[in-house]
C-alpha positions as CSV (number, residue, x, y, z in Angstrom):
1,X,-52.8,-6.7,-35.5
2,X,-50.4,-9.3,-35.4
3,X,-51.0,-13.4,-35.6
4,X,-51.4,-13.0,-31.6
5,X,-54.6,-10.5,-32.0
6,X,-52.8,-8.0,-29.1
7,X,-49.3,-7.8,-30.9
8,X,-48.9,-5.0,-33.3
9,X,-47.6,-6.5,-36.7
10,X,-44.1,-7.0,-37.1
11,X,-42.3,-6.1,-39.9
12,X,-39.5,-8.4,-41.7
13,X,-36.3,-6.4,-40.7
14,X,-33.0,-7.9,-41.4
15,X,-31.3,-9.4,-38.1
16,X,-27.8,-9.4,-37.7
17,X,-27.7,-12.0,-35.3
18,X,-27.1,-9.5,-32.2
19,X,-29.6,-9.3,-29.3
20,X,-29.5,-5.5,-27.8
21,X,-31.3,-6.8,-24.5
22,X,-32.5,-9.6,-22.5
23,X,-35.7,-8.6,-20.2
24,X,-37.1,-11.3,-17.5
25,X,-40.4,-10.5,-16.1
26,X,-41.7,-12.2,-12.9
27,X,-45.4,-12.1,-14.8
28,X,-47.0,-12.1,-18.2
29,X,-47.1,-8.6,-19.9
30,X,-50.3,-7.6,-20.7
31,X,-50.8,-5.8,-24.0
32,X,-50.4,-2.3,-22.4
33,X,-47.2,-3.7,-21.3
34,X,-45.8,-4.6,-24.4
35,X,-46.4,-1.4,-26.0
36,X,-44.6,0.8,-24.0
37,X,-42.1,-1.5,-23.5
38,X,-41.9,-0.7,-27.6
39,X,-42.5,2.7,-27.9
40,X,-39.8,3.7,-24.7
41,X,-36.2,4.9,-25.5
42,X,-33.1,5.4,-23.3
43,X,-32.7,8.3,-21.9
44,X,-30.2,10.7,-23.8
45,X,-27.9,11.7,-21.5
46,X,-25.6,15.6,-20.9
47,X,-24.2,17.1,-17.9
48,X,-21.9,20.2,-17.7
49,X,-19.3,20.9,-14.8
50,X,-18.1,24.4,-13.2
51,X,-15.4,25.4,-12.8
52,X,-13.3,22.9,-14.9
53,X,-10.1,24.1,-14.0
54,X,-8.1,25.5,-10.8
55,X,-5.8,24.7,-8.1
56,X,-5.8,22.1,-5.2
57,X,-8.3,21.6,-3.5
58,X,-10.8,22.5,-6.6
59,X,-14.9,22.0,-6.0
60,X,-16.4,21.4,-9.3
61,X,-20.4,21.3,-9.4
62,X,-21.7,19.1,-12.2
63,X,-25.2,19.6,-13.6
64,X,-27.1,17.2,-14.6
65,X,-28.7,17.6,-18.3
66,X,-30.4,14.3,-19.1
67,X,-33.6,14.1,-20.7
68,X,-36.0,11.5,-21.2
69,X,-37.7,9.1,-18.2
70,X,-34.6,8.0,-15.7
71,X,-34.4,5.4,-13.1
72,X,-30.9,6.0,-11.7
73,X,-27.4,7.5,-12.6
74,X,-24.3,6.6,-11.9
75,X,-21.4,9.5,-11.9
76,X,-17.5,8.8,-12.2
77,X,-15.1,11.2,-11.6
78,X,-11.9,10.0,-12.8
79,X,-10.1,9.8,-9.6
80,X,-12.1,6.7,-8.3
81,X,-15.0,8.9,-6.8
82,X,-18.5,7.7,-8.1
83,X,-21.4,9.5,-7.1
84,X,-25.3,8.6,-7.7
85,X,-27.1,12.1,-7.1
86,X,-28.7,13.7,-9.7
87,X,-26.7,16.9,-9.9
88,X,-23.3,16.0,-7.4
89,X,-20.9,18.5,-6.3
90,X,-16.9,16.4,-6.0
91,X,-13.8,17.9,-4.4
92,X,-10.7,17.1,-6.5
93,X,-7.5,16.9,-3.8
94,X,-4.6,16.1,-6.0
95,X,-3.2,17.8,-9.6
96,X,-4.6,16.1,-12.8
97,X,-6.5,16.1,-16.0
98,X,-9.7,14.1,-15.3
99,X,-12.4,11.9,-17.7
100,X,-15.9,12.3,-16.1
101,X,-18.7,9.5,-16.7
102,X,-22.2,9.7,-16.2
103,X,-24.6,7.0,-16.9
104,X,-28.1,7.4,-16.8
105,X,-30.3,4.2,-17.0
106,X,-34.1,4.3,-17.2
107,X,-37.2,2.2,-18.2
108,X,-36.2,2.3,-21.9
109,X,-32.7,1.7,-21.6
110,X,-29.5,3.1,-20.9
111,X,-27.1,6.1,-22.3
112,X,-24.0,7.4,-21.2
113,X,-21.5,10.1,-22.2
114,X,-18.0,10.2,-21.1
115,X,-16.0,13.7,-21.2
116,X,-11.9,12.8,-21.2
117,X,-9.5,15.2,-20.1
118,X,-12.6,17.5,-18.8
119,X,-11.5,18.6,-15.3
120,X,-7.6,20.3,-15.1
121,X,-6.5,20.3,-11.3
122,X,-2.6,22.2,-10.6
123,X,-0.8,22.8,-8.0
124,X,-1.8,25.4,-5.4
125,X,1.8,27.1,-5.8
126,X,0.9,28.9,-8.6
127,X,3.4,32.4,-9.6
128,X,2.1,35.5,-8.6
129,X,2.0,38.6,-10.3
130,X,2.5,41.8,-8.3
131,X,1.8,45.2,-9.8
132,X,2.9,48.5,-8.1
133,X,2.1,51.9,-8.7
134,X,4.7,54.5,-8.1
135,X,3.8,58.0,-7.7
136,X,6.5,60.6,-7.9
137,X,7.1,64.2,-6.3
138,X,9.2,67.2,-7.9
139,X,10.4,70.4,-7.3
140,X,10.3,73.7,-8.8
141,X,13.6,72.8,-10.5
142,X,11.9,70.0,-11.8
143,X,14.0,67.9,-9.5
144,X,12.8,64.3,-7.6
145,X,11.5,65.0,-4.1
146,X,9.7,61.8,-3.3
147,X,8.5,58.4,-4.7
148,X,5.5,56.9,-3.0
149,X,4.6,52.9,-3.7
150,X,1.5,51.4,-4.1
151,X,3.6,48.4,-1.9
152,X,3.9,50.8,1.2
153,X,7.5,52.2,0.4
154,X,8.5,55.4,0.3
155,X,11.4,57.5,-0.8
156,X,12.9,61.0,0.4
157,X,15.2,62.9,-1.9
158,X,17.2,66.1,0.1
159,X,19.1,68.0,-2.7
160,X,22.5,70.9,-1.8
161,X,22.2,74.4,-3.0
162,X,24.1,72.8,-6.7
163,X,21.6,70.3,-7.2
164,X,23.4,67.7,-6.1
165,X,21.1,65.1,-4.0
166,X,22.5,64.9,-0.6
167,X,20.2,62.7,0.9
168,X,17.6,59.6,0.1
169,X,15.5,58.3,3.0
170,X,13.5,55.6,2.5
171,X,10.1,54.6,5.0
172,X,8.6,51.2,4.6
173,X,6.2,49.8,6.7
174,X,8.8,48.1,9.0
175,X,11.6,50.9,9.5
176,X,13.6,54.1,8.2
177,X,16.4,54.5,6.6
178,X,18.3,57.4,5.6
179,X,21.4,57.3,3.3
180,X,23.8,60.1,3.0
181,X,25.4,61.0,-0.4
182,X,28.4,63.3,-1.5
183,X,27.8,66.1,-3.1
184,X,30.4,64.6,-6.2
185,X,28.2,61.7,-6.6
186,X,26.2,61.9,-9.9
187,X,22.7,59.5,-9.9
188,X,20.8,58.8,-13.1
């Protein structure tokens, strides 16, 4: 024990001159007090977020990893939205890269861990990619009789007694057309 009789002894530690805390109790501290007060630690704080990128307006649900006793947290999600639940769930409405903050404070202090550039939020006008699927119909002569797309169009070849196609007629969803061809006109 220490000069006091209920303060463990202290140790000669070199002092830089920096105080990490001020604490102000409204009552003495009884021994019990004091040692936990020496023996806590901050928490140590981690939190994950899903789905960190997409378009306008994107819902990202951030989970909450922190370990170690906690008091309170305070969330920042880079586009002036704060947050104090545990494990929040924020809407981002407008394109950007955000920096998310969490802060968790608790009996033996205070962590925090800041994640920059961690959310990516683009436009909702993204390209498109459209893939069809064309299946095609021949004759005995080995000759084109149809084309059928995955789209909804379709295409009717009509061919003379030569070979020569005499006729395409083409069916979408909204109409038909039929196109007529001289018999001198070549097609590759």
């Amino acid at each position: 024990m220490g000069a006091f009789g209920w303060l463990p002894a202290i140790r000669r530690q070199h002092f830089d001159g920096r105080l990490d805390e001020w604490r102000v109790y409204a009552r003495a501290l009884s021994q019990a007090d004091v040692r936990t007060l020496m023996t806590l630690s901050p928490p140590d704080v981690g939190f994950t977020g899903s789905p960190l990128s997409g378009t306008v307006p994107l819902t990202v649900t951030f989970t909450n990893t922190t370990t170690g006793e906690v008091t309170g947290y305070d969330w920042t999600f880079g586009d002036g939205a704060t947050s104090v639940v545990t494990h929040p769930t924020h809407v981002y409405t407008a394109t950007g890269v955000y920096t998310v903050s969490l802060t968790a404070t608790g009996p033996g202090g205070t962590d925090a861990l800041t994640r920059t550039h961690y959310v990516t939020v683009s436009s909702g006008s993204a390209t498109t990619t459209t893939t069809r699927v064309i299946t095609y119909a021949y004759d005995p002569l080995n000759r084109l009789t149809g084309a059928d797309y995955s789209t909804g169009e379709s295409f009717a070849y009509q061919y003379d007694a030569v070979g020569n196609r005499t006729a395409m007629t083409e069916t979408t969803a909204l109409d038909e057309t039929t196109v007529g061809f001289r018999s001198a006109t070549t097609y590759t």
